[in-house]
Every structure is written in C-alpha cells, then in structure tokens.
N, C-alpha and C positions, 0 to 999 in steps of 0.2 A: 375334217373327217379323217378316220384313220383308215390306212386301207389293210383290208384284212387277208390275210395269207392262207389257200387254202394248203394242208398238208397232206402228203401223199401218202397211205397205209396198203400195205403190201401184207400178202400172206404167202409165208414160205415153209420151209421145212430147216430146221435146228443139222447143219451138216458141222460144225464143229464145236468143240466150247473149251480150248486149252487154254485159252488166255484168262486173265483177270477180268470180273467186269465188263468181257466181248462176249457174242456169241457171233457165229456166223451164218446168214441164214442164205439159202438158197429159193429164190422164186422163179417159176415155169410160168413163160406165159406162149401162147397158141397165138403164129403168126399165118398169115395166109399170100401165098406167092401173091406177086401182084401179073406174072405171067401165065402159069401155071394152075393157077389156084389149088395148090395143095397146102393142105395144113400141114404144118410142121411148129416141133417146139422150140423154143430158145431159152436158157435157163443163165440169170446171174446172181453171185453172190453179193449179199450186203454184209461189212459187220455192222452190228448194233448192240449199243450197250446197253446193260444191266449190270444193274446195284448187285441183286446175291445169285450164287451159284445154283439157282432153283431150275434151270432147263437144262433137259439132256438133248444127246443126240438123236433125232428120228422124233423130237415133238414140230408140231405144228404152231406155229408162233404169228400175232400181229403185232408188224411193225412200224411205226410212226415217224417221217422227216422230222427233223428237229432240227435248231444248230447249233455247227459243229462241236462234239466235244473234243476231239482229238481230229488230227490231220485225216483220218481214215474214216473215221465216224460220225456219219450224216442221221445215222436212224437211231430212234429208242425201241426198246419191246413196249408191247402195250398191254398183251394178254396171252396166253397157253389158251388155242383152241383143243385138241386133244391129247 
C-alpha cells in the first residue's frame, strides 16, 4: 500500500509579487495564551509559486504544500478567492 500524504492548504493575503513565478503570501492565524488566555494573532509569510503574473497585491490566495520547487518554495497557489 501506498501511503498517502495529506497536504497542507493555507489561506493568506498576496503581500508581494516582484519576483518571477513567486508570490508572497502572508497567513494570520489566532493563537490563544496557554496562561492568559488571550487571543492574539501571529502572522507568517510563505512564497509560493506561480506559473503567470495573474495576482496582485492585496488578493486573497489558496495555497497548496507541494515539493520543493526551489530551496524557498514549499507551496503552490491553488486559487484567487477574492
């Protein structure tokens, strides 16, 4: 049997797109103290690639693990949600 890889799809926000082929996407996710219990957010960037230059800055993007294309690039785009 083979064993099957689940992949990880992340939604973030399109924060830059100067490079070829990269964008850069930024995802917020809501952590909650384990002392405190206050919410607070933590925000990291992924690049991921794309084939053509079709996202801007400030779109909202799903992004897909893959592997690696380049030493930086773990994730594909998958889709433009708005």
């Amino acid at each position: 049997m083979e064993k099957q890889s689940i992949k990880r799809t992340l939604i973030g926000d399109v924060v830059s797109n100067k490079a070829q082929k990269t964008v850069i996407v930024e995802v917020e996710n809501i952590k909650i103290h384990p002392k405190y219990h206050k919410r607070y957010k933590v925000s990291k960037k992924y690049p991921a690639h794309v084939e053509s230059g079709e996202y801007q800055i400030g779109d909202r993007v799903e992004i897909q693990e893959c592997p690696p294309v380049s030493k930086t690039k773990n994730f594909v785009v998958i889709r433009k949600i708005s």
